[in-house]
C-alpha positions as CSV (number, residue, x, y, z in Angstrom):
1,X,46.7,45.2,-27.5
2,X,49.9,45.8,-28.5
3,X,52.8,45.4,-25.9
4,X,56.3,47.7,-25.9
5,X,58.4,44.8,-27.0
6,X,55.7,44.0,-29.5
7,X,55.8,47.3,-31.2
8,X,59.5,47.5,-31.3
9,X,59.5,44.2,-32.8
10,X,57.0,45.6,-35.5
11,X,59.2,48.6,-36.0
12,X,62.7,47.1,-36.3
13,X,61.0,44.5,-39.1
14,X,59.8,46.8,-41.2
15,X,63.2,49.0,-41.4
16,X,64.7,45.8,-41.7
17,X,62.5,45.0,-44.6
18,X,62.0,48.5,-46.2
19,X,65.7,49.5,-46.3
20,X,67.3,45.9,-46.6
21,X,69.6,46.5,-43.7
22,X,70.2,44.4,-40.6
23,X,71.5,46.5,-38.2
24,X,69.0,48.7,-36.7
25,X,68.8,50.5,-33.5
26,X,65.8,51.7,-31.4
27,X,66.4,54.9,-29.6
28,X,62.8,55.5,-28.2
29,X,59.8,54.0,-27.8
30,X,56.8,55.7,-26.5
31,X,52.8,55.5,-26.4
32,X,50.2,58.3,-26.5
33,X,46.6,57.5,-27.2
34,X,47.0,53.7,-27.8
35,X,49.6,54.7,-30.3
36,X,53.2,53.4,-30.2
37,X,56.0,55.4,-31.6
38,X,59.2,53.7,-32.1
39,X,62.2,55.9,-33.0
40,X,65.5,54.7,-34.4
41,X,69.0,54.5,-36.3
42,X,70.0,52.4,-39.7
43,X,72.8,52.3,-41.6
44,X,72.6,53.2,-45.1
45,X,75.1,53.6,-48.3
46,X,74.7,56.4,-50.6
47,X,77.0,56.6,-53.4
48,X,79.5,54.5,-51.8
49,X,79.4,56.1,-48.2
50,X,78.0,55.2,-45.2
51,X,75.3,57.2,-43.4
52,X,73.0,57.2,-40.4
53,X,69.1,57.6,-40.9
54,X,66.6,58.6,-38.4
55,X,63.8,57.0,-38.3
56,X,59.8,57.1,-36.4
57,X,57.5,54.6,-37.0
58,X,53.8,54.5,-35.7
59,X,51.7,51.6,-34.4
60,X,48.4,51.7,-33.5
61,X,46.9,48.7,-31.1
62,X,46.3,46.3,-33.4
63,X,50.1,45.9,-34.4
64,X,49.4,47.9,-37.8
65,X,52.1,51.1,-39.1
66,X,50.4,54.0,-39.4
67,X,53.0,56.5,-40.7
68,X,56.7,55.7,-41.5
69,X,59.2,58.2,-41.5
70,X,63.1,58.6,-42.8
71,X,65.0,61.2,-42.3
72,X,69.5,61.8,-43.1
73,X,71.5,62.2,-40.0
């Protein structure tokens, strides 16, 4: 089963991976139903400019993402 620092771990990886970034940020982390959600801040550029993202990631207890989800600040 997958432990809090575990998921967070899992979560802050795959931003890391999927938006190339290294500085990411967990707000959040909470489980429901065997499921962890992880919620969180990245930096990203857009044309030049600097922006925070939202993001929630989902883990179920065998340390697999279930849903990913990015959202503009």
């Amino acid at each position: 089963m997958v432990e809090l620092e575990d998921a967070q771990d899992i979560a802050i990886s795959f931003v890391k991976e999927k938006r190339n970034v290294e500085d990411v940020r967990v707000v959040i982390t909470e489980q429901k139903d065997g499921v962890w959600t992880v919620r969180g801040t990245c930096p990203i550029n857009l044309c030049g400019h600097p922006w925070r993202e939202n993001f929630k990631i989902k883990i179920n207890q065998k340390g697999k993402i279930t849903a990913s989800s990015f959202k503009l600040m």
